[in-house]
N, C-alpha and C positions, 0 to 999 in steps of 0.2 A: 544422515538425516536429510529428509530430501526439503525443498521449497517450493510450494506450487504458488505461483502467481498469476490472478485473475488479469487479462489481458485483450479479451474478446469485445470489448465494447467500443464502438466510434468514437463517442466522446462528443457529442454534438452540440455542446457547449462550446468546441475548442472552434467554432467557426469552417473556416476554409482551408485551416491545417491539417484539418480530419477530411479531409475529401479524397485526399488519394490516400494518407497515411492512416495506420489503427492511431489509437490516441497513445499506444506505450513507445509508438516511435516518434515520437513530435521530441524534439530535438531540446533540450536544456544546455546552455555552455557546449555545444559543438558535439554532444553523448545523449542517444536518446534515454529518454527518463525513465526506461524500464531496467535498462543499461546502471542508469544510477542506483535506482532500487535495487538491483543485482547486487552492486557494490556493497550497499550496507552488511547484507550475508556473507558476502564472501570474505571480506576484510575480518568477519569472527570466525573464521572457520566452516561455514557454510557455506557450498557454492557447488551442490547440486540441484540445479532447478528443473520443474517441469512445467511449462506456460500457457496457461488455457486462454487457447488463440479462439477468434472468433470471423468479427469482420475484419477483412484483408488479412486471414490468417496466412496465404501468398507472402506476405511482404516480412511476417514475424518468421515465417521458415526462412525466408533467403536470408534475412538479417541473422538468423542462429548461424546459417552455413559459412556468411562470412565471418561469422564470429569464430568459427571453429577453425576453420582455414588460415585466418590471419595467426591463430597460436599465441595470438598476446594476451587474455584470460587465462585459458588451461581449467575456464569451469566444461561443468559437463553442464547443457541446455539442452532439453526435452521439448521443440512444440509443437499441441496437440489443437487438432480442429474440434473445438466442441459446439462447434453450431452458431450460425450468426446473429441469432435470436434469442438464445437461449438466455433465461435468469442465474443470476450470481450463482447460487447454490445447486440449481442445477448444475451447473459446467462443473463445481467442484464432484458432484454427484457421476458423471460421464469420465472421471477420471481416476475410478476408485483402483481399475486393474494394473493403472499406473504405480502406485502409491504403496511403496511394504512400509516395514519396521511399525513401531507401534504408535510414533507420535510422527508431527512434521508438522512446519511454518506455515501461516498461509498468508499471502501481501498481494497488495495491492501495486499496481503498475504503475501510481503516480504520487505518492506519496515518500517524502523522503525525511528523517529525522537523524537525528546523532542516537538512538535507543541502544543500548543495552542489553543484546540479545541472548548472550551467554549469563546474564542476570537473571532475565525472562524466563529464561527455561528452566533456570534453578529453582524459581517460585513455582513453575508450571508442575515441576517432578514432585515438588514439596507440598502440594497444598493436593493432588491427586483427583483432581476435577476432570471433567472431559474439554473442558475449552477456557483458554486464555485469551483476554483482548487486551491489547496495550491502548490503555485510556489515556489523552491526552488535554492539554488544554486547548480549548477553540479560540482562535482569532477573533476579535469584533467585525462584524460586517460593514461597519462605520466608523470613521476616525470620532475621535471625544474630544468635546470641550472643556477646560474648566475655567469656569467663568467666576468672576469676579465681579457682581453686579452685573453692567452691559457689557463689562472688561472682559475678552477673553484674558485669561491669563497664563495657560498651557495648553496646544491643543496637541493631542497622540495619533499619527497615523493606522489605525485600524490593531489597538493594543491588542497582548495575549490576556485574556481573560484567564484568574487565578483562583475564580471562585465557581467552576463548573469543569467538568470533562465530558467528553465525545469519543467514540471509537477511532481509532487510529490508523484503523486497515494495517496492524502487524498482529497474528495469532499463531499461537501454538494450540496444535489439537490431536486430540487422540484419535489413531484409527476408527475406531471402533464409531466416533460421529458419522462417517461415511456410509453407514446402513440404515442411515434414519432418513437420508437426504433421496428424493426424488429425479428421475431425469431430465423434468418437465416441469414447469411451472413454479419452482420453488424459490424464494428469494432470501438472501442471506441476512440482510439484517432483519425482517418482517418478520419472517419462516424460522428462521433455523435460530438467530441469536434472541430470538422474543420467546423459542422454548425454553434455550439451555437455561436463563436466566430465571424463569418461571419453575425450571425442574432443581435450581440449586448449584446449577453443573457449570459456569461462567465464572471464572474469577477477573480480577483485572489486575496487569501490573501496570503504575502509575509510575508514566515518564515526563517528566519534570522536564525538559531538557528541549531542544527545537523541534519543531512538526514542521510540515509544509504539506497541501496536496494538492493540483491542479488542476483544476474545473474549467479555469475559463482563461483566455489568451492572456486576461490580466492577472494571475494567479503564474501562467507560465512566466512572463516577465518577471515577475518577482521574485520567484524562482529563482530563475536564473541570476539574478543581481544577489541573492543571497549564497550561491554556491558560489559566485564568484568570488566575492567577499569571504568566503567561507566562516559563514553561520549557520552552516549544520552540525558544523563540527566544533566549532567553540563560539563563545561569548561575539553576537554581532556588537558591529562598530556605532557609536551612539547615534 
């Protein structure tokens, strides 16, 4: 079952890290973060991918060859130029010739969670929809107070919110989505995930458990202090 992951965009939030690197090689703990996303599949059994490169797709090829060369993975990495402009859904659209069997993964290049993918898929096969999202809880964009009159009396650096979820950038999907998608101008969550859910065809498995995803250099920091600590994989340190 193969893994395509969306890889093609600069990332122009990441500042000056993205100036020579795509944003999936900007480095987390010493492994770029596309690297670690890799990890999540591979570690369940999954660890065929196919990666839709875009800008600096130069530097995600050489990094596959040293990948393959070095022999200490032993995944198989596929990556493909889909265009350094091109919208989410299109690049998955550009890769259809790529992609057999009837279902397969799709993720995102900077998101990292503890998820349950061999879970995932059991819901996806059970429930016979055409697209799965792993829905998530979102982080607060602001640390909370809680005040006590003029007293703070607890404040939380930027909580997980328990009372909402957001897509997760981790899907299982059926082939057969790949004939609806366009070369050109189509965008994944806009385009494609505001059909499925409008046709019926979207379910969500609800992961409970750590997210991260990396937008801006302060996102990657944190990141990185949380793999270090390793709080993707179990219970962070209070």
């Amino acid at each position: 079952m193969r893994t395509v992951i969306l890889a093609g965009g600069r990332g122009s939030r990441m500042g000056a890290e993205t100036d020579v690197l795509p944003k999936a090689l900007v480095p987390v703990a010493g492994m770029p973060v596309i690297e670690r996303v890799m990890e999540i599949f591979a570690r369940q059994g999954f660890d065929d991918f196919l990666v839709a490169g875009g800008y600096r797709v130069d530097a995600l090829q050489d990094w596959a060859a040293r990948l393959a060369a070095s022999g200490r993975r032993g995944w198989r990495v596929e990556v493909a130029d889909t265009g350094r402009d091109t919208d989410s859904a299109s690049r998955l659209a550009r890769l259809a010739g790529w992609i057999d069997g009837a279902r397969f993964f799709l993720g995102w290049c900077d998101g990292l969670a503890d998820i349950d993918l061999q879970g995932a898929l059991r819901f996806h096969d059970g429930h016979g929809r055409l697209a799965t999202v792993a829905a998530v809880h979102p982080p607060e964009r602001f640390g909370l107070l809680d005040l006590d009159g003029p007293r703070v009396r607890t404040f939380v650096e930027k909580p997980v919110r328990r009372d909402g979820w957001i897509n997760g950038g981790f899907f299982i999907l059926q082939r057969s989505v790949l004939a609806s998608l366009a070369p050109d101008g189509m965008n994944w969550e806009t385009d494609v995930m505001t059909r499925l859910a409008r046709t019926g065809e979207l379910m969500a498995w609800r992961h409970d458990g750590a997210w991260m995803c990396m937008d801006t250099v302060k996102d990657r920091d944190a990141m990185e202090l949380a793999v270090r600590e390793g709080c993707l994989g179990q219970a962070c340190p209070a």
